[in-house]
gemmi code that builds the backbone of each chain (N, CA, C; Angstrom):
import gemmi

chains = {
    "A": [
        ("UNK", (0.854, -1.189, 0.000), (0.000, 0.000, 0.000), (0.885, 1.233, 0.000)),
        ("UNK", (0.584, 2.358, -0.845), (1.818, 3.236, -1.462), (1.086, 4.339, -0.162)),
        ("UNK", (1.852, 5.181, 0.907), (1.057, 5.937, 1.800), (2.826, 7.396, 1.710)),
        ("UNK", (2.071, 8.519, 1.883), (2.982, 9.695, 1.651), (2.823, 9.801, 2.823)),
        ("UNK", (3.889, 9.487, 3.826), (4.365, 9.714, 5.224), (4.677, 11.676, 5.346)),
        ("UNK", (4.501, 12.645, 4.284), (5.317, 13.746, 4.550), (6.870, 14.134, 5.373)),
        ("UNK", (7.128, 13.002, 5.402), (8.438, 12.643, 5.857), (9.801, 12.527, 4.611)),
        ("UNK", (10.882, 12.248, 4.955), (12.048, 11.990, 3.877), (11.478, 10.935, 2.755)),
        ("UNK", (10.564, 9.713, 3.818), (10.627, 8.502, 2.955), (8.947, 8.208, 2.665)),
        ("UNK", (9.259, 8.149, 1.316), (7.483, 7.967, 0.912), (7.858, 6.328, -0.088)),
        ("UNK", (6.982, 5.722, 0.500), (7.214, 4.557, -0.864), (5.921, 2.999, 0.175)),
        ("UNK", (6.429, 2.179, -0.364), (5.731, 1.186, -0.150), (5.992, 0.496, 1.441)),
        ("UNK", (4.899, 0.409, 1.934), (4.637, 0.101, 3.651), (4.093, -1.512, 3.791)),
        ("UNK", (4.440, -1.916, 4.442), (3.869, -3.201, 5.494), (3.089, -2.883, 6.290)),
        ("UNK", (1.503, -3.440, 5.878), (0.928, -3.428, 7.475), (1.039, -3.907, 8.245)),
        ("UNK", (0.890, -3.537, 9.521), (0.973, -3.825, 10.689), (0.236, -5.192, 10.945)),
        ("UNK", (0.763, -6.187, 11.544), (0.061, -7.826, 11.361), (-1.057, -7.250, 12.362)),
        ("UNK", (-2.206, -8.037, 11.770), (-3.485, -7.953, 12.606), (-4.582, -7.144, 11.968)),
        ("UNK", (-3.839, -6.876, 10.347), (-5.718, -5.866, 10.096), (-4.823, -4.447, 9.892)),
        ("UNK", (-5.728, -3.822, 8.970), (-5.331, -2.310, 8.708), (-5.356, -1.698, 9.997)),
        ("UNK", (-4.435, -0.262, 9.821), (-4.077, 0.679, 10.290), (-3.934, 0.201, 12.100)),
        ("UNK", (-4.316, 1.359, 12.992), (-3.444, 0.976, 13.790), (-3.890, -0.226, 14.948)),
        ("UNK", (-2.949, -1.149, 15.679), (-3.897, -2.501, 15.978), (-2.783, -1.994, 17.654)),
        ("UNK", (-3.558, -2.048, 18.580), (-2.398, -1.956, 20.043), (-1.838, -3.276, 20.456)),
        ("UNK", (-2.214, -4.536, 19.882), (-1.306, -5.751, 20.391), (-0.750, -5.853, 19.158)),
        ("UNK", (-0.506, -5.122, 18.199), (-0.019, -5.387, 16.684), (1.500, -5.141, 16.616)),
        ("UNK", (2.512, -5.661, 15.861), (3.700, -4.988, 15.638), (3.810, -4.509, 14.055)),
        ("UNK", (4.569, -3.498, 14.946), (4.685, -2.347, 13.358), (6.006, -2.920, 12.739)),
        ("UNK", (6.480, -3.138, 11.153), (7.765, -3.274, 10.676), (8.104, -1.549, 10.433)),
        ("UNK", (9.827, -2.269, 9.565), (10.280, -0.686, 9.958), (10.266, -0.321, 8.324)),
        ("UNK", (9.531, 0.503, 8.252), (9.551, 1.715, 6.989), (10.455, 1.486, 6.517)),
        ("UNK", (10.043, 1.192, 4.959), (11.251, 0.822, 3.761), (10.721, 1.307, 2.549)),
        ("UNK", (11.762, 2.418, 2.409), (11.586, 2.884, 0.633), (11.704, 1.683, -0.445)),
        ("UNK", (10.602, 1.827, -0.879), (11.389, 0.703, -2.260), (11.815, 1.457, -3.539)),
        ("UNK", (11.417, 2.550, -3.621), (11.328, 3.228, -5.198), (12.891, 3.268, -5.694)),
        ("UNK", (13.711, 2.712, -4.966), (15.020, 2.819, -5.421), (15.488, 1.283, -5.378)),
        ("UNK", (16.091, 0.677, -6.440), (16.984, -0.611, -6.364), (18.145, -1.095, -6.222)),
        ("UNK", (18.703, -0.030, -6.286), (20.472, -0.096, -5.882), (20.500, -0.165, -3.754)),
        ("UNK", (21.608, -0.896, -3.771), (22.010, -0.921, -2.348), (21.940, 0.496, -1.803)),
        ("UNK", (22.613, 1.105, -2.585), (22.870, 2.306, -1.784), (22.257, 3.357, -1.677)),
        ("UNK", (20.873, 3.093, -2.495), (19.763, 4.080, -2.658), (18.627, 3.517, -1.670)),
        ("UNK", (18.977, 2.160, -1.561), (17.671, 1.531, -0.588), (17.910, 2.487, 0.796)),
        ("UNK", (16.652, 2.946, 1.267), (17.071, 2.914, 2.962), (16.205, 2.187, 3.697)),
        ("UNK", (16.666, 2.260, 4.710), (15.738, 1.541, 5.792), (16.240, 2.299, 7.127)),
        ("UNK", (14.833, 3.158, 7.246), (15.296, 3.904, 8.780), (14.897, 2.633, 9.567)),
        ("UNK", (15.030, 3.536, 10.876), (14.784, 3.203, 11.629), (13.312, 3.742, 12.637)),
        ("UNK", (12.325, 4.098, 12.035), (11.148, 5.071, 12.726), (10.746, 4.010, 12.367)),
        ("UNK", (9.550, 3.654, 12.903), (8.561, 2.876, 13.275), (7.188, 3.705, 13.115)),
        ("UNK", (6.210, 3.351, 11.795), (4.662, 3.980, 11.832), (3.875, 2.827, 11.645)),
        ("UNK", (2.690, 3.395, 12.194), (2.543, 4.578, 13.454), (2.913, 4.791, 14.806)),
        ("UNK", (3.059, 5.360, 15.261), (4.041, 6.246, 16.132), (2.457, 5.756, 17.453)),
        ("UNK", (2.172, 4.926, 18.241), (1.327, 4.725, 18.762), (1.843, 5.563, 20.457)),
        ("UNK", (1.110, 6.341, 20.946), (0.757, 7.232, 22.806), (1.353, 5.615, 23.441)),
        ("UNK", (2.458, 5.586, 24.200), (2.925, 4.612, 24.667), (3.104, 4.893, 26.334)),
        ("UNK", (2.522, 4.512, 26.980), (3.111, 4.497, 29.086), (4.056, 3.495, 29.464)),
        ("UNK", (5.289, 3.898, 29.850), (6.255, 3.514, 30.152), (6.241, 3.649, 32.054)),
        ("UNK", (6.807, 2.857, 32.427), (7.117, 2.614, 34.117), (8.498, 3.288, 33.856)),
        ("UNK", (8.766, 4.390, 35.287), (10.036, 4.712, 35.483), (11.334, 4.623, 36.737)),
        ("UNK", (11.368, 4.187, 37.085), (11.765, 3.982, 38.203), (13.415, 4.260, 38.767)),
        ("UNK", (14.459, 4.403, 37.551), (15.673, 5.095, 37.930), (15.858, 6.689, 37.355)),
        ("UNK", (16.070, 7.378, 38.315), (15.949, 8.528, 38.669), (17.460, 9.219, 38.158)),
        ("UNK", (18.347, 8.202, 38.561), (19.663, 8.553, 38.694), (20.370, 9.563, 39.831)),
        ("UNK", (19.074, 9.848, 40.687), (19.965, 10.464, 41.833), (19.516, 9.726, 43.402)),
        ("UNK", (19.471, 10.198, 44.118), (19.326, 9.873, 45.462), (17.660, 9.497, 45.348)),
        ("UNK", (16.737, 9.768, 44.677), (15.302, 9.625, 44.938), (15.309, 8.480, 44.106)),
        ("UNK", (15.011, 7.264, 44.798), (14.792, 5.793, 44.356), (13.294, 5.495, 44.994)),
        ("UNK", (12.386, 5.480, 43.853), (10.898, 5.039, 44.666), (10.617, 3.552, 44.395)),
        ("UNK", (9.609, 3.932, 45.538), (9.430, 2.152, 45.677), (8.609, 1.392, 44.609)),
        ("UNK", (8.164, 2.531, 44.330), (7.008, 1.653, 42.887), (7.377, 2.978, 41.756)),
        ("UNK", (7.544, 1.940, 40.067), (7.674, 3.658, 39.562), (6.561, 4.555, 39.523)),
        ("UNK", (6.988, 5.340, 38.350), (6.082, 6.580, 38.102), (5.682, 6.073, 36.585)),
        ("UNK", (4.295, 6.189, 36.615), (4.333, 5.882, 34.983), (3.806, 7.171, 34.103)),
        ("UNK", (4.785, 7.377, 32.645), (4.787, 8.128, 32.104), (4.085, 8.013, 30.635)),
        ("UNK", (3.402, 9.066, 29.842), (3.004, 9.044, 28.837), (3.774, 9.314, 27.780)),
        ("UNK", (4.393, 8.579, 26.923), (5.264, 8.814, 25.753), (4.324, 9.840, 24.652)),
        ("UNK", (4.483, 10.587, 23.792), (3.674, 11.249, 22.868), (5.130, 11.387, 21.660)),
        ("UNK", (4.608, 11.652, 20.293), (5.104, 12.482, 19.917), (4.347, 13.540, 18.975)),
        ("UNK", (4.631, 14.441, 18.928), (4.143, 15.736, 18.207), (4.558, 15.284, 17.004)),
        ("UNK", (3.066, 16.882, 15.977), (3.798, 16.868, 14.692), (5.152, 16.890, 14.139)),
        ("UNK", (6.218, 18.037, 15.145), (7.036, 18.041, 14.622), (8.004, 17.672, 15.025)),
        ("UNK", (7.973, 16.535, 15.381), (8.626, 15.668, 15.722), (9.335, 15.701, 17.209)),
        ("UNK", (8.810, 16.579, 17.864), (9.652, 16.262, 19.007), (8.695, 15.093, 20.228)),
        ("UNK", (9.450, 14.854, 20.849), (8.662, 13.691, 21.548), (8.269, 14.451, 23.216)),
        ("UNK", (7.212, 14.001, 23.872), (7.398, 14.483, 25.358), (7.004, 13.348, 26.232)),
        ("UNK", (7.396, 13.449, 27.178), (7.154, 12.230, 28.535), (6.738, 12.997, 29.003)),
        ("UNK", (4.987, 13.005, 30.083), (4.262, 13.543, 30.812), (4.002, 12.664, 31.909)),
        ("UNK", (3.950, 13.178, 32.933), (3.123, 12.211, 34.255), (2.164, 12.680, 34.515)),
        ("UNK", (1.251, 12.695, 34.218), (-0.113, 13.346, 35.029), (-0.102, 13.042, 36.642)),
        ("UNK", (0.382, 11.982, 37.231), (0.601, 12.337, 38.825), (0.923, 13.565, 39.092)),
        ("UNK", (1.843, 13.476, 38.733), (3.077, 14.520, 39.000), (2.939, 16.225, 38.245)),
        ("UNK", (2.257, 15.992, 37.393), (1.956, 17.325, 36.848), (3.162, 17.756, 35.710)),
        ("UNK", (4.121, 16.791, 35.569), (5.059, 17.556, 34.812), (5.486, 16.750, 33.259)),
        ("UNK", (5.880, 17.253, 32.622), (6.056, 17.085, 31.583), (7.866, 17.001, 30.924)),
        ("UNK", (8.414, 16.770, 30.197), (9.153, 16.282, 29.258), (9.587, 16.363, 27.922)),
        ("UNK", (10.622, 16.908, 27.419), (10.386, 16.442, 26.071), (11.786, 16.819, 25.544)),
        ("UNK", (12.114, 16.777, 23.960), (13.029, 15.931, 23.705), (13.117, 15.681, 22.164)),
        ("UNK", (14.642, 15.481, 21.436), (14.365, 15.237, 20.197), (14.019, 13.552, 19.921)),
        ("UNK", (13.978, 12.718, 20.978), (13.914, 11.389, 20.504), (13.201, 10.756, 22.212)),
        ("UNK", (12.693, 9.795, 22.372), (12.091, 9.404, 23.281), (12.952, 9.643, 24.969)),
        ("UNK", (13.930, 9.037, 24.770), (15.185, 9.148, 25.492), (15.369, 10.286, 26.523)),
        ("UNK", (15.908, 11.078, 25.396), (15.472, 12.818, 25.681), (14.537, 13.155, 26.502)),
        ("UNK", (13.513, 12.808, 25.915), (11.853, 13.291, 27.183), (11.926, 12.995, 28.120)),
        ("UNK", (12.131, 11.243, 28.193), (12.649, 10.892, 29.474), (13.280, 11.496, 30.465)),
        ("UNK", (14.482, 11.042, 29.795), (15.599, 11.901, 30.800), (15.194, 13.688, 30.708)),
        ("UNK", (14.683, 14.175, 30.430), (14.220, 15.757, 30.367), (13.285, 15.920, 31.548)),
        ("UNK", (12.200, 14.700, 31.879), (11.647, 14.542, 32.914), (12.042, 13.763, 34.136)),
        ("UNK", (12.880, 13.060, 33.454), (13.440, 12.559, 35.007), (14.040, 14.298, 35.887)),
        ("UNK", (14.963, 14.808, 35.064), (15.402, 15.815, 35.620), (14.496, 16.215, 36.317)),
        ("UNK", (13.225, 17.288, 35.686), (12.547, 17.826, 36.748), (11.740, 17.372, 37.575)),
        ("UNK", (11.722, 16.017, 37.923), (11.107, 14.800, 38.842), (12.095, 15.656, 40.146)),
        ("UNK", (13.336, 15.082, 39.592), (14.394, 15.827, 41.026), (14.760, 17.020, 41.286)),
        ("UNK", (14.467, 17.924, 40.488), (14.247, 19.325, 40.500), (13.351, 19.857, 41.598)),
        ("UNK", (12.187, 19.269, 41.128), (10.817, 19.568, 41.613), (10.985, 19.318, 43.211)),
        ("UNK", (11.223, 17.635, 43.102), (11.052, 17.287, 44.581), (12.198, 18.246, 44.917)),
        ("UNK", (13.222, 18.641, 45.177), (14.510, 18.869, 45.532), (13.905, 20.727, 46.547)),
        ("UNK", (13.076, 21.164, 45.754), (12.993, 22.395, 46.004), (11.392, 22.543, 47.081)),
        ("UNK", (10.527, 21.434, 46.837), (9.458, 21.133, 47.537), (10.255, 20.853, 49.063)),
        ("UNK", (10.810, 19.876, 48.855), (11.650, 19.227, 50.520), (12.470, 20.905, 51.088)),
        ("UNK", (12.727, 21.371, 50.038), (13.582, 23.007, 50.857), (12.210, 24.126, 51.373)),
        ("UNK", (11.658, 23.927, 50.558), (10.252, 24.675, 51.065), (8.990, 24.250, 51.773)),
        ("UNK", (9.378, 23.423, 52.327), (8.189, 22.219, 52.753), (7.058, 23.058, 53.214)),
        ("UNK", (7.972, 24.291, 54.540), (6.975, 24.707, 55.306), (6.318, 26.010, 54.978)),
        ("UNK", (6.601, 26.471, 53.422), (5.812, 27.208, 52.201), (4.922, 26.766, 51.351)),
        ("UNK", (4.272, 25.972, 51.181), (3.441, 25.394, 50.108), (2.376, 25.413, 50.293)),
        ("UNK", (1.909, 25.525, 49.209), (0.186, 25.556, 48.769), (-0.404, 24.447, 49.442)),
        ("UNK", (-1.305, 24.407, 49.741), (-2.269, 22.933, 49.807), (-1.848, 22.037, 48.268)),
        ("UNK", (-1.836, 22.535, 47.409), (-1.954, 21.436, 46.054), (0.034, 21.185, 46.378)),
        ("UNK", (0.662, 21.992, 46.314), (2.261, 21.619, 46.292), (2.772, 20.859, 47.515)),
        ("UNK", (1.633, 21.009, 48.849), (2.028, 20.029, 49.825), (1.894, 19.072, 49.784)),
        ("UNK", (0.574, 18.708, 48.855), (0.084, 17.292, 48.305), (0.977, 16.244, 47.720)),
        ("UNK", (1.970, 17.538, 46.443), (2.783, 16.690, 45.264), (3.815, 16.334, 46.442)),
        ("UNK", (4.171, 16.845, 47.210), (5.213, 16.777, 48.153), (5.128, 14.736, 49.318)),
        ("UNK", (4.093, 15.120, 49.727), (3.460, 13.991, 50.225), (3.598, 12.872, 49.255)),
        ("UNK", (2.746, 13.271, 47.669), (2.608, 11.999, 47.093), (4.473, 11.453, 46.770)),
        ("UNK", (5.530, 12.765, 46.541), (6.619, 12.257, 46.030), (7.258, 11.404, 47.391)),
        ("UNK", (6.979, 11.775, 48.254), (7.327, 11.143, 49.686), (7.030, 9.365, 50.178)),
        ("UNK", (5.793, 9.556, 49.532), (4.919, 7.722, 49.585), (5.390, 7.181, 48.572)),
        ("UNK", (6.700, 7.817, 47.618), (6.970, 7.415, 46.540), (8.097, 6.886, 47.163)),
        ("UNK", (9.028, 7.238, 47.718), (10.497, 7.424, 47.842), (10.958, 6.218, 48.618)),
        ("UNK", (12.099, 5.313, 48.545), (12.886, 4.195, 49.214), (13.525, 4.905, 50.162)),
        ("UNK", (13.029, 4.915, 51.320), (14.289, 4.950, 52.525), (15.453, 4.198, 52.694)),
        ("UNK", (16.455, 4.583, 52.401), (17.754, 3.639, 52.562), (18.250, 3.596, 53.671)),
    ],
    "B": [
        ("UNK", (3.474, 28.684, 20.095), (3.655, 29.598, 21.001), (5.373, 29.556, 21.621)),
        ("UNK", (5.633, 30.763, 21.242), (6.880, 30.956, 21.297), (7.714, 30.764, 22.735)),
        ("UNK", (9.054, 30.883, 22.683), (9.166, 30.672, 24.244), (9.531, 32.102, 24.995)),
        ("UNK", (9.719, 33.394, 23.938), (9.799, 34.505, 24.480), (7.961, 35.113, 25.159)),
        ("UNK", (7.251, 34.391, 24.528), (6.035, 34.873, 25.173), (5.465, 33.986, 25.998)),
        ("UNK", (6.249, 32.236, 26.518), (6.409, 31.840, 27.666), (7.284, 32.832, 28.912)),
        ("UNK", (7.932, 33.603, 28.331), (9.086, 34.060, 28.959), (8.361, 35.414, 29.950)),
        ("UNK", (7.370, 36.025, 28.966), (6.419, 37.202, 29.100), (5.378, 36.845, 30.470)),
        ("UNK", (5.520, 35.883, 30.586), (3.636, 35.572, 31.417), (5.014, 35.598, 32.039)),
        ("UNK", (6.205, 34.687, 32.620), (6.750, 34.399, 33.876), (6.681, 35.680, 34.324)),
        ("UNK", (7.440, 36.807, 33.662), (7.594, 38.065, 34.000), (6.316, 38.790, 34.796)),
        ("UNK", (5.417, 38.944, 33.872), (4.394, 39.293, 34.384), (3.643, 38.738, 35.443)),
        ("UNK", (3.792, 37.533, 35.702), (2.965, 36.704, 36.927), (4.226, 37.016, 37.908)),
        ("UNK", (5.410, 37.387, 37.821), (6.591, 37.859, 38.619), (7.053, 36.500, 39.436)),
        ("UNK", (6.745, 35.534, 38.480), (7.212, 33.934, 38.999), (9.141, 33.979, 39.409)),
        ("UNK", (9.389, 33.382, 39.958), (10.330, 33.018, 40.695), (11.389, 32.149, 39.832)),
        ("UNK", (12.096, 32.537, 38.916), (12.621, 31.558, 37.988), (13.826, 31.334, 38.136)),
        ("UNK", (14.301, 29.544, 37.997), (15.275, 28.731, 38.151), (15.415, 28.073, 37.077)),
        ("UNK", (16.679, 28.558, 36.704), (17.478, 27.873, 35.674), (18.149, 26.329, 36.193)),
        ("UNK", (18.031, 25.628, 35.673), (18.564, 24.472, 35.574), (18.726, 23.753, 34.076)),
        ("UNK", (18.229, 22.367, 33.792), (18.754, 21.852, 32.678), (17.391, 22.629, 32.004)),
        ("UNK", (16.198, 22.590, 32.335), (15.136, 23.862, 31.890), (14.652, 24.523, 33.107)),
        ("UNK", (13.979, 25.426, 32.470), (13.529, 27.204, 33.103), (12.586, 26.831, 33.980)),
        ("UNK", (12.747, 26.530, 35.570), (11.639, 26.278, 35.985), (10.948, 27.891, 36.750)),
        ("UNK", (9.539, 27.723, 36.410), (9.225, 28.708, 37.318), (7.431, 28.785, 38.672)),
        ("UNK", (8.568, 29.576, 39.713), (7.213, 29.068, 40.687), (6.686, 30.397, 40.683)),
        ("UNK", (5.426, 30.297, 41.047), (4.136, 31.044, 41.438), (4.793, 31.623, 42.735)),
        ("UNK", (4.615, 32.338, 43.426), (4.833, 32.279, 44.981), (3.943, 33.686, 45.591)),
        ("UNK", (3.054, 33.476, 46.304), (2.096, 34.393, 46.667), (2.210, 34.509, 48.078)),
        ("UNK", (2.486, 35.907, 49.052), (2.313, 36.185, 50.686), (3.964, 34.641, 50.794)),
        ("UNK", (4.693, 34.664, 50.430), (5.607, 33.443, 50.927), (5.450, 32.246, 50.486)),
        ("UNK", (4.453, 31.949, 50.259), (3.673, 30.449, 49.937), (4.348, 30.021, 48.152)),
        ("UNK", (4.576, 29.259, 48.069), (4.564, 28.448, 46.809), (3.643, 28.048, 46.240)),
        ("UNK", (3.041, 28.771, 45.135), (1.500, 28.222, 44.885), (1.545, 27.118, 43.776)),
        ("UNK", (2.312, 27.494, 43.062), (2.379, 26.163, 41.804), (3.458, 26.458, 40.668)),
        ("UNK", (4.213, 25.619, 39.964), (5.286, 25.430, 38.959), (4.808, 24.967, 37.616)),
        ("UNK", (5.616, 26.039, 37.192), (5.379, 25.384, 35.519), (6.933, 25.111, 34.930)),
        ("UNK", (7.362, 25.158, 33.461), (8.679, 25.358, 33.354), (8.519, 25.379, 31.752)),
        ("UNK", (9.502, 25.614, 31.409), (9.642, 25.765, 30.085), (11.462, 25.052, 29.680)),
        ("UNK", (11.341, 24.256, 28.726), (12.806, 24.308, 28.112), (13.489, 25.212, 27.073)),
        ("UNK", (14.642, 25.283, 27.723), (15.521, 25.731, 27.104), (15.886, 26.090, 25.664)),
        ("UNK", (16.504, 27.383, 24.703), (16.465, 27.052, 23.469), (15.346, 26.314, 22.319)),
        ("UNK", (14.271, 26.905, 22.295), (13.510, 25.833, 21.311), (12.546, 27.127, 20.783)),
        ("UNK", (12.445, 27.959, 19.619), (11.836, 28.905, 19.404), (10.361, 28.628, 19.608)),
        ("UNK", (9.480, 27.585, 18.614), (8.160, 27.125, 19.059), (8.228, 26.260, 20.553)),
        ("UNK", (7.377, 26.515, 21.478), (7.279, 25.245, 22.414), (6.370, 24.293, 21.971)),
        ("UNK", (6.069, 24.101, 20.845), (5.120, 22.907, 20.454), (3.773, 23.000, 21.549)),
        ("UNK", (3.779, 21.566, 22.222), (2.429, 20.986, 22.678), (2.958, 21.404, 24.060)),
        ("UNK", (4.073, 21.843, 24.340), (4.481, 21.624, 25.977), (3.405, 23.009, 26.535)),
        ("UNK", (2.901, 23.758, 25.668), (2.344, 25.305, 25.993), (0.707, 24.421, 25.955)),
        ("UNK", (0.571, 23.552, 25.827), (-0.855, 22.686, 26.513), (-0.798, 22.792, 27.985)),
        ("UNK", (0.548, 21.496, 28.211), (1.031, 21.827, 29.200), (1.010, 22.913, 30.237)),
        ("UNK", (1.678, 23.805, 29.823), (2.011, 24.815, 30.798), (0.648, 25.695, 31.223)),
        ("UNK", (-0.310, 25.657, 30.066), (-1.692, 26.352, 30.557), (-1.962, 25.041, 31.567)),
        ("UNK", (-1.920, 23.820, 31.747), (-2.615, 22.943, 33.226), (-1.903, 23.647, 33.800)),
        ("UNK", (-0.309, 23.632, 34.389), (-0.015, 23.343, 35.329), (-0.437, 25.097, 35.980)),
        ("UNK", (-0.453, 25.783, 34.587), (-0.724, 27.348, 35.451), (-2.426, 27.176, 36.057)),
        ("UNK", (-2.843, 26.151, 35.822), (-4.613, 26.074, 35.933), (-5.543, 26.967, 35.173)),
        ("UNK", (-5.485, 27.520, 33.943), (-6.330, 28.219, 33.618), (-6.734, 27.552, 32.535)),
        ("UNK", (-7.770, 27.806, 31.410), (-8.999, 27.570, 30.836), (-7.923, 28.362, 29.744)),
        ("UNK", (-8.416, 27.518, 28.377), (-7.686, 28.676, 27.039), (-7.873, 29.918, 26.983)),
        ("UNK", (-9.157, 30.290, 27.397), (-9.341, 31.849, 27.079), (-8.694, 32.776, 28.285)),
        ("UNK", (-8.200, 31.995, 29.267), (-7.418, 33.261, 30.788), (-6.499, 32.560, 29.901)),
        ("UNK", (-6.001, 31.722, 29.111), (-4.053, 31.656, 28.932), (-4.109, 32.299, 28.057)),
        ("UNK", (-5.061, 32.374, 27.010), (-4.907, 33.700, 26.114), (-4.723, 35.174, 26.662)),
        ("UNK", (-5.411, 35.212, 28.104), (-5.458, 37.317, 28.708), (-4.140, 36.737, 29.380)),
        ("UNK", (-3.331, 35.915, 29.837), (-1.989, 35.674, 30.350), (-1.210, 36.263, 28.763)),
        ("UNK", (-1.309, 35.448, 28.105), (-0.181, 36.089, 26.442), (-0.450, 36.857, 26.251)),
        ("UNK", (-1.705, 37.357, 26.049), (-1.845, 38.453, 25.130), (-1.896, 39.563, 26.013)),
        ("UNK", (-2.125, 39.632, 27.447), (-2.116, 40.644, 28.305), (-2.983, 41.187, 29.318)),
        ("UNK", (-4.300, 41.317, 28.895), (-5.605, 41.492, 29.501), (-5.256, 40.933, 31.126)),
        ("UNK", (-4.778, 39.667, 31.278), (-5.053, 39.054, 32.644), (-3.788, 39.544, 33.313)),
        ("UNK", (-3.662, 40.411, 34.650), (-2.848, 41.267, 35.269), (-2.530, 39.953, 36.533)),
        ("UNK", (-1.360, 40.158, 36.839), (-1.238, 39.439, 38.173), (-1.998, 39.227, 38.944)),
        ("UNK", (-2.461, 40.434, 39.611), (-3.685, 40.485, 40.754), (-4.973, 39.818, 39.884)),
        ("UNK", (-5.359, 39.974, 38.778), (-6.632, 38.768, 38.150), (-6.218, 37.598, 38.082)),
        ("UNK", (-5.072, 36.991, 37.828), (-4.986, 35.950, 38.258), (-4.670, 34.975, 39.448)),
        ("UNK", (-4.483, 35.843, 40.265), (-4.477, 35.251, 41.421), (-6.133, 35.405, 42.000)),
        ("UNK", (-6.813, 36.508, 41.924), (-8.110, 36.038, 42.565), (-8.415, 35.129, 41.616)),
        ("UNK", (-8.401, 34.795, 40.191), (-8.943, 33.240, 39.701), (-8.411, 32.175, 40.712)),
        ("UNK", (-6.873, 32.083, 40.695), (-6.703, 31.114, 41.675), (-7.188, 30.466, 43.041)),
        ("UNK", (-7.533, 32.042, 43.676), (-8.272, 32.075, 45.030), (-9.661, 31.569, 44.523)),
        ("UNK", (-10.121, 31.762, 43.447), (-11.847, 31.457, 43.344), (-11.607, 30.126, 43.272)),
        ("UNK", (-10.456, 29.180, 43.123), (-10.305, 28.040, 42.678), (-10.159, 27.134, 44.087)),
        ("UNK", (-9.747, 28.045, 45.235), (-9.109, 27.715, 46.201), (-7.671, 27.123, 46.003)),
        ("UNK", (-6.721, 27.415, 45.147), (-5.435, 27.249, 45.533), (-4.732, 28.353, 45.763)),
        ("UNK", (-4.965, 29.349, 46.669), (-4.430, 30.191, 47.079), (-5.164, 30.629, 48.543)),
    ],
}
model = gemmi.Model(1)
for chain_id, residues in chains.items():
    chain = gemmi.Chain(chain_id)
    for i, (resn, *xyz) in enumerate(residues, 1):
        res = gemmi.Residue()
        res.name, res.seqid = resn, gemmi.SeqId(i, " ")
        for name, pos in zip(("N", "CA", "C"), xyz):
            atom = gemmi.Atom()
            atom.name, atom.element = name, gemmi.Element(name[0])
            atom.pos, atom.b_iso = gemmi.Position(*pos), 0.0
            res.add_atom(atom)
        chain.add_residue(res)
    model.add_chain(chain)
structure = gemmi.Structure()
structure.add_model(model)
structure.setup_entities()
């Protein structure tokens, strides 16, 4: 099926096993131009369509805040291509030129956030004492 | 929505801003910490993250529009907040 991705690569697609367009227990193959026959004209990225809203579990932080259960995050990516990791627990968001990025863009202000809540404890809103609490029922005592 | 007119509301809401790996910024009303938003670093459009940043500021599209465009003054947005009870 010939589909114009508006992307670099427009040419002939594999559906996704399980039935047209998009299937959530389905696997996607990886986008392959065919309109070219030489080796070195073939490509084969590496993007994966469609690009399916993915929740990921997070649980290394990389600093001192190790929780006991993770945080689960919403993968997205935008039109233009940038990607974001959101927690709706947590209120914060992420983002990034590649999944990775978001991640780690939100891990940061995971420890940001808490870092400056624990310095202000005895300043906060009712709603920021809350996030404070919930990051707290989160956290491994070592 | 650009990030110089993310940059505009911090100013104007007279948020409390911390640089780190991105721009975080707090609310802070009478001492109190009322709520954080942030913005990253370097990126002329903020894409979808300016969805974002209207939750975490709590307002409705049409107060994040009088936040950009101007109409909504500090003191109006904080009695929204107070009508909300987070303040």
């Amino acid at each position: 099926m010939a589909r114009d991705t508006g992307r670099v690569l427009a040419g002939r697609w594999d559906e996704p096993t399980g039935g047209e367009g998009f299937s959530p227990g389905g696997s996607y193959p990886i986008a392959r131009d065919t309109r070219f026959s030489t080796a070195a004209a073939a490509v084969t990225t590496t993007r994966f369509e469609p690009r399916p809203t993915t929740i990921v579990p997070i649980s290394n932080f990389g600093s001192e805040f190790v929780p006991l259960r993770p945080i689960y995050v919403v993968l997205d990516e935008s039109a233009m291509g940038v990607f974001t990791a959101a927690s709706y627990d947590l209120e914060l968001v992420g983002q990034g030129d590649t999944e990775f990025e978001a991640i780690d863009d939100l891990k940061a202000q995971v420890v940001e956030i808490y870092s400056v809540l624990r310095e202000q404890r005895d300043n906060l809103s009712q709603p920021l004492a809350g996030k404070l609490m919930f990051f707290e029922s989160l956290e491994k005592k070592s | 929505m650009k990030t110089a007119e993310v940059d505009r509301i911090f100013r104007k809401l007279e948020m409390k801003v911390r640089n780190g790996k991105d721009q975080h910024a707090w609310l802070i009303e009478d001492g109190k910490y009322i709520l954080h938003t942030m913005r990253s670093h370097g990126r002329g459009d903020i894409g979808r993250i300016a969805h974002f940043i209207r939750q975490q500021l709590k307002v409705n599209e049409e107060q994040f529009a009088g936040l950009r465009d101007c109409p909504l003054s500090r003191s109006g947005y904080i009695d929204l907040l107070r009508s909300k009870g987070l303040v």
